[in-house]
C-alpha positions as CSV (number, residue, x, y, z in Angstrom):
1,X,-98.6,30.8,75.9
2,X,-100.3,30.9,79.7
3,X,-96.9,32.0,82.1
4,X,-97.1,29.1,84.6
5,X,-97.5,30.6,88.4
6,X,-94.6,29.8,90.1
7,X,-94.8,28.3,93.8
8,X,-91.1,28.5,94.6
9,X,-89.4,26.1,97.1
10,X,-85.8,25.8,98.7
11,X,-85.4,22.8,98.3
12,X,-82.9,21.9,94.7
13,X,-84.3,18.3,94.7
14,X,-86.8,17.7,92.2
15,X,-87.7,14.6,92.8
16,X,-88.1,15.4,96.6
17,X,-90.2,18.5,95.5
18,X,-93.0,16.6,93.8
19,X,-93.3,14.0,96.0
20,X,-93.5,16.1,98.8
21,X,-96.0,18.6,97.0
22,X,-98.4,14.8,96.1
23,X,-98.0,14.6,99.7
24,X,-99.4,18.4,100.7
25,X,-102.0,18.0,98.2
26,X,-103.4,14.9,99.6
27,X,-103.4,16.3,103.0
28,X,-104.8,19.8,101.9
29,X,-107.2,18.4,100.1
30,X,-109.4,16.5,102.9
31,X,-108.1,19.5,105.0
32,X,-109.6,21.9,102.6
33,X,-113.3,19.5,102.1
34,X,-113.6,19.6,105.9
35,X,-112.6,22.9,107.2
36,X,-112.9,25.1,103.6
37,X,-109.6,26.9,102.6
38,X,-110.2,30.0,105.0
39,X,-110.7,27.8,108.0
40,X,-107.8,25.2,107.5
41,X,-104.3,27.0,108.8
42,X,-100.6,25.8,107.0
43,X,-100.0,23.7,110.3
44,X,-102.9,22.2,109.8
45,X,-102.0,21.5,106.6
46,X,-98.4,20.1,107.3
47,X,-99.9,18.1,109.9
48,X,-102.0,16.5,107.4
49,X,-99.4,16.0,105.0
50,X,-97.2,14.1,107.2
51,X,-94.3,16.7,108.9
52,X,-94.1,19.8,110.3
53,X,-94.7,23.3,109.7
54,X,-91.3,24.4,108.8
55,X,-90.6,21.3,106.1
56,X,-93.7,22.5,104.5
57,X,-92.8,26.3,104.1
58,X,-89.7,24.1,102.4
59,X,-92.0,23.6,99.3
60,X,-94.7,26.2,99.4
61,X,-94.8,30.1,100.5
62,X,-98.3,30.7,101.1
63,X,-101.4,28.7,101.7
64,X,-102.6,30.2,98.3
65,X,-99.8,28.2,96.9
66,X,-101.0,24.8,98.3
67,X,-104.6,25.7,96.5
68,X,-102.9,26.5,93.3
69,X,-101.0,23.1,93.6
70,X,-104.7,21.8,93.9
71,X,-106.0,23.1,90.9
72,X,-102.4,22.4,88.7
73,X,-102.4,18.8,89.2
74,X,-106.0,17.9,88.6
75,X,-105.3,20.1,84.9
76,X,-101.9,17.7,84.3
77,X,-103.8,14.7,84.8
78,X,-106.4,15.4,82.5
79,X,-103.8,16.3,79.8
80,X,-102.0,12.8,80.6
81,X,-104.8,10.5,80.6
82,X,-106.0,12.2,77.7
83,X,-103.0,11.4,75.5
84,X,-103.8,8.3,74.6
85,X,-107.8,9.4,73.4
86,X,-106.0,11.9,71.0
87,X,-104.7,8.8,69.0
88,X,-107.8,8.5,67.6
89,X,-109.0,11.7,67.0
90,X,-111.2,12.5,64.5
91,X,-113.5,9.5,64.8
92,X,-116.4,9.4,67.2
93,X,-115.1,6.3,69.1
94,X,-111.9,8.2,70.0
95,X,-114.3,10.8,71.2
96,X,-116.2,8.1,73.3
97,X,-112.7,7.0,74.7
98,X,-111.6,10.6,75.8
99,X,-115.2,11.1,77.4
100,X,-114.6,8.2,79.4
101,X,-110.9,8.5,80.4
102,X,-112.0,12.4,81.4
103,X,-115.4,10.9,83.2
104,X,-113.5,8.4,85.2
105,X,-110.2,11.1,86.1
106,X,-113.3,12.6,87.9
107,X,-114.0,9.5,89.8
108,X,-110.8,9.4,90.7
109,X,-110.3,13.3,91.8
110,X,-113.8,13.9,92.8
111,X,-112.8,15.6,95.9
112,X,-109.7,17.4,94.5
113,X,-112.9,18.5,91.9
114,X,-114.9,20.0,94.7
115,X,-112.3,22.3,96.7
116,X,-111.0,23.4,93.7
117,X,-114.1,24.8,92.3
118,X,-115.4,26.0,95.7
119,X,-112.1,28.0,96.7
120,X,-110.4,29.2,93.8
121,X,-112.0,32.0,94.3
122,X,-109.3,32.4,97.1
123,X,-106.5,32.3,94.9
124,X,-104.5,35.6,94.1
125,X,-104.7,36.8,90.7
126,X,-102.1,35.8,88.5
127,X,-102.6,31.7,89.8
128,X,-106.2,32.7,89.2
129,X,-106.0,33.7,85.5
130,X,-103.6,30.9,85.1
131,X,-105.9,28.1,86.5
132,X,-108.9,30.1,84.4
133,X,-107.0,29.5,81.5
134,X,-105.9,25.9,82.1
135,X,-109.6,25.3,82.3
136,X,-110.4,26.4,79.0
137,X,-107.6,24.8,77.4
138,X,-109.4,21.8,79.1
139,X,-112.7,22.5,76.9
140,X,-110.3,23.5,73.7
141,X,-109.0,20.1,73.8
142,X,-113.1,18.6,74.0
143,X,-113.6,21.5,71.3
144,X,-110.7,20.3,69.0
145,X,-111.8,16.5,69.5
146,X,-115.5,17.3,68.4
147,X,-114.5,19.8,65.0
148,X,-112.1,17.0,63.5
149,X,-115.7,14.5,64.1
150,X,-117.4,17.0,62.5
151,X,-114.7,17.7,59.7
152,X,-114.3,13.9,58.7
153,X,-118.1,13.7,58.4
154,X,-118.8,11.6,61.9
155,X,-121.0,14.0,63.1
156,X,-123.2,16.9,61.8
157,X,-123.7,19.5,64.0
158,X,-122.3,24.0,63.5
159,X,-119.8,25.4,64.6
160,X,-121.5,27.3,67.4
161,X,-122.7,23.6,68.5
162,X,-118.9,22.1,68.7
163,X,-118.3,25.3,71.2
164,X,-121.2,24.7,73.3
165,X,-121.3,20.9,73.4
166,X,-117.0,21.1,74.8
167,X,-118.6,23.2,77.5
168,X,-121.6,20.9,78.5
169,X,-119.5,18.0,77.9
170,X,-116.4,19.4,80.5
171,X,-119.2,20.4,82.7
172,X,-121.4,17.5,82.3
173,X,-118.5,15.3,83.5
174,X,-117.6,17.2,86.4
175,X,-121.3,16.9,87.9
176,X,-120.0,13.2,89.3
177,X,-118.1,15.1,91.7
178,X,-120.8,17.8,92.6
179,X,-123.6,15.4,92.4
180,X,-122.3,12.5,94.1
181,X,-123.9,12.5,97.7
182,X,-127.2,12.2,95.3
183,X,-126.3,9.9,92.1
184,X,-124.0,6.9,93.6
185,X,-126.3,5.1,95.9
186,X,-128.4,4.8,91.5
187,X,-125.4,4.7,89.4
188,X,-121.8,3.5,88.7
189,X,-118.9,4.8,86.9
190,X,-119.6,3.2,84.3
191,X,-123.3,3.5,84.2
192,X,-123.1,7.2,84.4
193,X,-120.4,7.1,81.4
194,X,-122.8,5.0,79.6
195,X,-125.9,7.5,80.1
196,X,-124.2,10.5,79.6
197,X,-121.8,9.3,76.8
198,X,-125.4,8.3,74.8
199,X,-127.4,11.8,76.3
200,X,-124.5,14.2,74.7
201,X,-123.9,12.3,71.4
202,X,-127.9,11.3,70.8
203,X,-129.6,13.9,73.0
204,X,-132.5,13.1,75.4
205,X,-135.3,13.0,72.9
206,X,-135.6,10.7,69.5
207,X,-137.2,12.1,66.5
208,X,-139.9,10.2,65.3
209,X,-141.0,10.0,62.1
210,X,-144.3,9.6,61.0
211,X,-145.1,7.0,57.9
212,X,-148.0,8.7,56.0
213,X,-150.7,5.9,55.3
């Protein structure tokens, strides 16, 4: 098991911490797509959160701790919205449900999406490999999903295939974030879930098969 990278805090309060971390993560986030991570300073960042420079270094050490609490949060959701898709695992509809709840998550955290592939490069190394990790225990879930389709006869594809297709499909849904500025003014939500749901479960071309006369 992953050893979670600890962003310590004075504060005892719980409650108080996460609230005030949703806070600095809401504010370091439009901070972060504006500026970039190297640009944006803490007080900038406390500023944006709501108080001042010494309540923030109440919750957070570093500004590397603020971009790990980035990355963290977006990796919880997916593993709460996603609770209710593993209910039906096993079946290709349950599939179809936990493509969509993960497609729209990245609706809703598009830009928490962008800065956190764009600068956590910046984070040191242990928060790093920890974050690396969450992300593949992101595709492991997508993995796990597709192999019990396949193993209840719902899909036919190898085992090489279920590894690659949890990869395109994590990756495939993450492109609404990065391809945005090009794709919304043509698509919705849902059309996109629609398209891509029916491109990575029927691929793009249909074989045709010829009758002999």
């Amino acid at each position: 098991m992953d050893l979670k990278h600890e962003v310590k805090s004075s504060v005892k309060d719980e409650n108080l911490i996460e609230k005030r971390r949703e806070q600095i993560i809401e504010g370091a986030v439009k901070l972060f797509k504006e500026k970039g991570f190297h640009r944006a300073t803490t007080r900038e960042i406390a500023k944006a959160a709501g108080f001042s420079i010494g309540t923030l270094y109440e919750y957070i050490r570093t500004k590397e701790d603020v971009l790990y609490l980035v990355c963290d949060s977006i990796y919880n959701e997916v593993q709460s919205r996603l609770s209710n898709a593993l209910d039906q695992e096993g079946t290709v509809e349950g599939l179809r449900l936990a493509i969509g709840t993960y497609f729209r998550l990245i609706d809703d955290m598009s830009d928490e999406f962008v800065v956190m592939y764009q600068e956590s490069k910046s984070l040191p190394k242990d928060a790093l490999e920890y974050v690396t990790n969450k992300e593949m225990e992101m595709v492991a879930l997508f993995k796990n999903l597709i192999h019990k389709c396949v193993t209840a006869g719902e899909m036919r594809i190898t085992e090489d295939a279920v590894d690659m297709a949890a990869h395109h499909l994590v990756v495939q849904g993450q492109m609404w974030a990065f391809r945005r500025w090009a794709i919304r003014s043509s698509y919705s939500i849902d059309d996109f879930i629609c398209l891509q749901t029916d491109q990575l479960l029927n691929g793009l071309v249909k074989r045709i098969v010829s009758v002999p006369v």
